[in-house]
C-alpha positions in Angstrom: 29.6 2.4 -11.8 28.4 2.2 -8.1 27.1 -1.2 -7.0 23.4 -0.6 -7.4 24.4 0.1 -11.2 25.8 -2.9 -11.1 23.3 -5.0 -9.7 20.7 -4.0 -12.4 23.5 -5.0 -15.2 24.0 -8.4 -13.7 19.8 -8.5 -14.0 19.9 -7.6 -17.6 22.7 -10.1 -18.5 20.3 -13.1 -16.5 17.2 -11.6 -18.0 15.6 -11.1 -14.8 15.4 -6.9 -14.8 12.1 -6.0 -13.9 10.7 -2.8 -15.6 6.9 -1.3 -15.5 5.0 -2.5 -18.3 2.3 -1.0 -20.6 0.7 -3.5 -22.2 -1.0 -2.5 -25.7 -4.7 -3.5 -26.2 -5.4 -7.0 -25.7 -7.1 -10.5 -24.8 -6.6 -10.3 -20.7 -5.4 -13.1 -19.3 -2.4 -11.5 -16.8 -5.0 -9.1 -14.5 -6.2 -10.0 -11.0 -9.2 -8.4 -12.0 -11.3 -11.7 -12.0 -14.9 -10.5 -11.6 -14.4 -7.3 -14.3 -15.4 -5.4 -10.7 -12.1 -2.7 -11.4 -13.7 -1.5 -14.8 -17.4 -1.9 -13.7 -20.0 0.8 -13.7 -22.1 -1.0 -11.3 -19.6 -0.6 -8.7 -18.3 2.8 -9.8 -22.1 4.1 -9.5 -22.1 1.9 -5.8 -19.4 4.2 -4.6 -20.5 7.5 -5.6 -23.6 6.7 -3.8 -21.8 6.0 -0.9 -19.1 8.8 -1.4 -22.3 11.1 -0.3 -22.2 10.1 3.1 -18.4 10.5 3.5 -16.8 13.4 5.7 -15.6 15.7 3.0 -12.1 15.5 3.6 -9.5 15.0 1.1 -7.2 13.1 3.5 -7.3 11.3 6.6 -5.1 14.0 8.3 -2.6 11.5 10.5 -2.5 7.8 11.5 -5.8 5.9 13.2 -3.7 6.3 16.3 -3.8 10.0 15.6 -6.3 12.0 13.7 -7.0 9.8 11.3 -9.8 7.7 12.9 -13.7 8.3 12.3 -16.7 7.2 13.0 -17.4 6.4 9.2 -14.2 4.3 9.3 -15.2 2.1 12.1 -18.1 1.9 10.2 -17.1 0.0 7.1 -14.4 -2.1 9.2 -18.3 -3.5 11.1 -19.4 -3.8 7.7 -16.4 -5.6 6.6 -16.5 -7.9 9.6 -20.4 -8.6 9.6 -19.4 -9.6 5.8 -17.3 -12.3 6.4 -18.7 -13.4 9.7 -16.3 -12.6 12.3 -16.3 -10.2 15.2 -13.8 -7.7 14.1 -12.1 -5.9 11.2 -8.9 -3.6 10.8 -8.4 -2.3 7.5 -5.1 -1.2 6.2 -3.9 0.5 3.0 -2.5 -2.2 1.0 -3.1 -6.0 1.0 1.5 -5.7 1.2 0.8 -3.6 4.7 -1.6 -5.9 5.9 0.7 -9.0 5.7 3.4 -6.9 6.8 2.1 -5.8 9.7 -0.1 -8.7 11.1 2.8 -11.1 10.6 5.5 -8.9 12.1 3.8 -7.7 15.1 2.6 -11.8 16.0 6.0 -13.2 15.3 7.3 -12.7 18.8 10.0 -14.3 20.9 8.4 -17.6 22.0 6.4 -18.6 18.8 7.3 -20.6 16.0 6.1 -19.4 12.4 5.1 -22.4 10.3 4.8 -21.5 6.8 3.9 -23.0 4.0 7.0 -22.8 1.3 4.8 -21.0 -1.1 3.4 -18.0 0.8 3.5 -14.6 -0.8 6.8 -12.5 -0.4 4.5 -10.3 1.6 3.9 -12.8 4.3 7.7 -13.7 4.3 8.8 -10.3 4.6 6.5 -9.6 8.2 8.4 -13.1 9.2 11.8 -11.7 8.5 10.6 -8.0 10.4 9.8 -10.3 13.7 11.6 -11.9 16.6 10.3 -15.4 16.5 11.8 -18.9 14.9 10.5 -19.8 10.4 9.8 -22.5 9.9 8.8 -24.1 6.4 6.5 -26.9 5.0 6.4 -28.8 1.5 3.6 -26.9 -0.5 -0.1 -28.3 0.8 1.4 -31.3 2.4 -0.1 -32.0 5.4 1.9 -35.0 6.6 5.0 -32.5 6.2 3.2 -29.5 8.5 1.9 -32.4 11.1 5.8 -33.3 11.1 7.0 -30.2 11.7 4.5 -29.4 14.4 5.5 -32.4 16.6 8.8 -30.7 16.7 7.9 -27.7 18.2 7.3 -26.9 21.8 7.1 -23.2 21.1 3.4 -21.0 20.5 3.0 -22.3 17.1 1.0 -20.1 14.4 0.5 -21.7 10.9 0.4 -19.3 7.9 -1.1 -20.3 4.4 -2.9 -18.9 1.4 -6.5 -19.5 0.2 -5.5 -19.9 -3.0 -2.3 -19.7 -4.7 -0.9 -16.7 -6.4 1.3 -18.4 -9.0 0.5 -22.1 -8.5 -3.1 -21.4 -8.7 -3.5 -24.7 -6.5 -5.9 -24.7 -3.6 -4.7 -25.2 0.4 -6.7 -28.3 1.7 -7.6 -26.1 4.7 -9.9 -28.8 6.5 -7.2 -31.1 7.0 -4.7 -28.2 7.8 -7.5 -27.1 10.4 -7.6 -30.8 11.8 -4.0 -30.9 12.3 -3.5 -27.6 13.9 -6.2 -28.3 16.9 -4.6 -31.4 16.9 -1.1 -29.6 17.6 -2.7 -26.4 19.7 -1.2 -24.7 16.5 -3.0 -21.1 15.6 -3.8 -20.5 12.0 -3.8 -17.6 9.4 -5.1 -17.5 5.6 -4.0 -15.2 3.4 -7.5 -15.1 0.9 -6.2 -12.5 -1.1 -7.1 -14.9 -4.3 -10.4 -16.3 -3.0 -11.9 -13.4 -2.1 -15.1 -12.4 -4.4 -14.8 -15.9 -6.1 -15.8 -18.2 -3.0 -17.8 -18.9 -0.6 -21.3 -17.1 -0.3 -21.5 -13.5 -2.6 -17.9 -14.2 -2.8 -16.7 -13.9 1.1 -13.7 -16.3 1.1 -13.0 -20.3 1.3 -13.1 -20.3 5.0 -16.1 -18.8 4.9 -17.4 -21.4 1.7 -15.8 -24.6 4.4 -17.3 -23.1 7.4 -13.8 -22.8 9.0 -14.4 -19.0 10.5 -14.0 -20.1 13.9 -11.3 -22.0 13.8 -9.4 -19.7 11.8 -7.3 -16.8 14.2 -6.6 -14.2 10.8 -8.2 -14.1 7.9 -6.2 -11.5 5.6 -9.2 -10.1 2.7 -7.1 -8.2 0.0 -9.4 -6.0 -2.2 -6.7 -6.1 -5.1 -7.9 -8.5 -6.9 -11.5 -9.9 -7.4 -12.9 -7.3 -5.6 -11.7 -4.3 -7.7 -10.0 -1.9 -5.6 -7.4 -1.0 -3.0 -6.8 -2.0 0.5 -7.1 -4.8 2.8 -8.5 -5.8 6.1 -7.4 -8.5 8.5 -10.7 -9.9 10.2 -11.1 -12.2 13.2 -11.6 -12.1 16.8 -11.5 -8.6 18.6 -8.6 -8.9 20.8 -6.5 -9.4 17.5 -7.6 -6.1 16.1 -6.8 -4.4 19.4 -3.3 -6.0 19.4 -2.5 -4.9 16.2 -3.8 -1.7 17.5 -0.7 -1.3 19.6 1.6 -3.7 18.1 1.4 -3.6 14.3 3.7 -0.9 13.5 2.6 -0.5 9.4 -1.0 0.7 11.2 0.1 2.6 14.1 3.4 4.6 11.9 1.2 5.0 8.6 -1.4 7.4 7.6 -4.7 6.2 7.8 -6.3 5.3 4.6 -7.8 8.7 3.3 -12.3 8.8 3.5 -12.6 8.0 0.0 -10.7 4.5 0.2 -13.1 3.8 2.8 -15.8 4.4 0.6 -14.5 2.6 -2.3 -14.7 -0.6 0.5 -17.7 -0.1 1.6 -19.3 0.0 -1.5 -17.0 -3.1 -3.2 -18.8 -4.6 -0.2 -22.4 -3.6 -1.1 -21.8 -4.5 -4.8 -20.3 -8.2 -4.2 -23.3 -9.7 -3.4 -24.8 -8.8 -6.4 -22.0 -10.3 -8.6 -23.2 -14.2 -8.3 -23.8 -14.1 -12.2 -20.1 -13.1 -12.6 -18.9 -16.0 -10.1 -20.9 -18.6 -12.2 -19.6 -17.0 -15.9 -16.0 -17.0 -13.8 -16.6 -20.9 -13.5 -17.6 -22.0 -16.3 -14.8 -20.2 -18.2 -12.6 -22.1 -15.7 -13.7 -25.6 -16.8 -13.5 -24.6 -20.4 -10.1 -23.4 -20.0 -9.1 -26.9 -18.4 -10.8 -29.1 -20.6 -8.6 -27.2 -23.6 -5.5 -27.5 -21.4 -5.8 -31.6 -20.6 -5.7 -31.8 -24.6 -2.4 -29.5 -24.6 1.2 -31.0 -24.4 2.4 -28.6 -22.6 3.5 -28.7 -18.8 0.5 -27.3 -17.0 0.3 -27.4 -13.5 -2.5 -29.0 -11.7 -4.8 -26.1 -11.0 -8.5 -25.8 -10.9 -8.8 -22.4 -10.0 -9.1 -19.5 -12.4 -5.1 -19.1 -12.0 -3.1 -21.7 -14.5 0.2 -22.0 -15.2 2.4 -23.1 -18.2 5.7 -24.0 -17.0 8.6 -22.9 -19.3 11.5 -23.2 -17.8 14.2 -20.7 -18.4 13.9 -16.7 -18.4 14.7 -15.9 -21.4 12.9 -18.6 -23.2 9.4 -17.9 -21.3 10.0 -14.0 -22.1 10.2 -15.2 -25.8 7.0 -17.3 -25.3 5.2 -14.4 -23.9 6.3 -12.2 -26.5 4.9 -14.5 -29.0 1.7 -14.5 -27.5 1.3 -10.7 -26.9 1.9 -10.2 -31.0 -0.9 -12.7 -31.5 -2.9 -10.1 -28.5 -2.7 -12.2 -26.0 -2.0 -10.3 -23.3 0.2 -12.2 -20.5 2.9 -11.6 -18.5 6.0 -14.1 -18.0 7.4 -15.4 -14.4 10.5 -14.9 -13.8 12.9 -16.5 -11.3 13.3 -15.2 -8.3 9.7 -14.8 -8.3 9.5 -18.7 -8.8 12.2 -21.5 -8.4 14.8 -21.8 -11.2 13.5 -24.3 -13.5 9.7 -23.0 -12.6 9.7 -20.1 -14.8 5.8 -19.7 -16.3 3.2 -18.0 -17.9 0.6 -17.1 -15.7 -3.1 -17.6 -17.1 -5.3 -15.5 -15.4 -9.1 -16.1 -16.0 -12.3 -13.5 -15.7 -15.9 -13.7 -16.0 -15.3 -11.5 -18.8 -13.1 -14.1 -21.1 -15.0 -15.6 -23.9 -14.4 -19.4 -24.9 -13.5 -18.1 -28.7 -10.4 -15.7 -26.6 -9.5 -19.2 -25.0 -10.1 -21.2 -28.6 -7.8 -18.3 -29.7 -4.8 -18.9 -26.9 -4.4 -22.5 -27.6 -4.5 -22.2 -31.0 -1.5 -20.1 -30.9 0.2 -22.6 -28.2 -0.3 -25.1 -30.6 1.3 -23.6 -33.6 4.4 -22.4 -31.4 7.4 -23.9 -31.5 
């Protein structure tokens, strides 16, 4: 047995092997597809109207440094900028590219990363990839980033999500803002679980606080809400130029093929139109908290449309889930290392397309589990 064997027997003995599931037909409640956008014909019927006005091609051919820019590309990167109010856009393949990317290529000798200790693997991975000094803040605690910015005499850039991913907590980005002028500290927001839920037709929380100019990156993942693939980093146009000839996952990948930039453009022409699935989105939100204040279980403190039931222990919240999954329920357990030992969950993820009797139905099985 070589050591890569090994390492997936040691992840089978500590329950933590990771293996791709197929889920049978269920209640959702583990998708990122908040807004019903992946499955809906509105937006399907968006993009084959705008799949017309695509070059024909099946690929883009080579990188955007190469032969794989266009016109029609540059196109929907002004549409994704005009969108959420800022002066440029640079899409890339993957929301995981984006980070990657945009975080490696600004992490230079001279600046000081300043991240909040519960940014996406994504973001820490660009960190690790770069030449400057990590450092790391207590989760959405201002007093703790202020701290750690009077240390620093270095360029300082400040790094935090929207909204998130397993907390489900939101970042209190005005005060954040505050500091950071305060501090001559630049700032990026990872919105990859705002996007299509806040701010107007679903642009993002900077955009819902007013924040865009104050904000140096904004990273929009279309993952989630929005019902696709991809990702675009917007803000000012000297940053798209620099990651123009510094972001090595743009300049050494192949550019997204035409039809990816069609499924973007019209995401974007169909989000405005999806304000009745924003308000359903809510409401199911408040009826899932006010069930969960009368549960015993240890929820944390999230009112967003991600909750969290901590059970600690892999193997227990594995057997929770399981449980759930019989009853239909369909949800997916977190494992350490994906969260702190002792911070091992079930990850309730809410859509506009969740009824209150699917909800009725998930704490009635909570409640009879023991």
């Amino acid at each position: 047995m070589n050591s890569y064997q090994k390492a997936l027997e040691e992840r089978k003995e500590q329950h933590l092997l990771r293996q791709l599931p197929l889920l049978p037909e269920g209640i959702d409640f583990y998708s990122n597809d908040y807004l019903g956008l992946a499955k809906s014909e509105a937006l399907r019927i968006q993009i084959e109207i705008e799949l017309r006005r695509v070059p024909s091609d099946n690929g883009s051919g080579g990188s955007r440094l190469l032969s794989g820019n266009s016109a029609y590309a540059e196109r929907v990167e002004n549409q994704a900028a005009a969108f959420h109010n800022a002066e440029a856009a640079l899409i890339y393949p993957s929301g995981y590219t984006a980070n990657l990317g945009l975080i490696s290529c600004l992490s230079t000798r001279g600046t000081t990363l300043v991240m909040d200790e519960l940014v996406h693997a994504s973001l820490i991975d660009g960190a690790r990839l770069g030449q400057s000094e990590k450092v790391r803040f207590r989760h959405n605690d201002v007093n703790d980033l202020e701290s750690q910015l009077k240390k620093l005499n270095d360029q300082k850039v400040v790094i935090v999500e929207s909204v998130y991913s397993m907390d489900g907590d939101i970042c209190p980005l005005r005060e954040v803002v505050e500091i950071c002028q305060k501090n001559k500290a630049m700032i990026i927001v990872d919105e990859a679980h705002s996007m299509g839920i806040f701010g107007h037709h679903g642009s993002g929380l900077v955009q819902e606080l007013g924040l865009e100019d104050k904000i140096m990156a904004r990273i929009m993942t279309y993952g989630k809400a929005p019902g696709i693939h991809g990702a675009a980093v917007v803000g000012p146009e000297w940053l798209k130029d620099y990651q123009t000839n510094f972001s090595r996952s743009l300049i050494f990948s192949t550019a997204p093929a035409p039809h990816q930039f069609a499924d973007i453009s019209g995401m974007y022409s169909c989000l405005p139109k999806a304000d009745k699935k924003r308000d359903q989105l809510k409401e199911i939100v408040r009826c899932f908290i006010r069930k969960r204040n009368k549960h015993e279980g240890e929820w944390l403190p999230s009112n967003s449309h991600i909750q969290s039931l901590i059970i600690p222990g892999n193997a227990e919240v594995v057997r929770v889930a399981n449980k759930l999954m019989e009853a239909g329920i369909n949800v997916l357990p977190i494992r350490r290392p994906s969260v702190p030992k002792g911070k091992e969950r079930i990850r309730f993820c809410l859509h506009a397309y969740n009824t209150k009797e699917e909800i009725d139905l998930l704490f009635n099985v909570l409640k009879n589990f023991k």
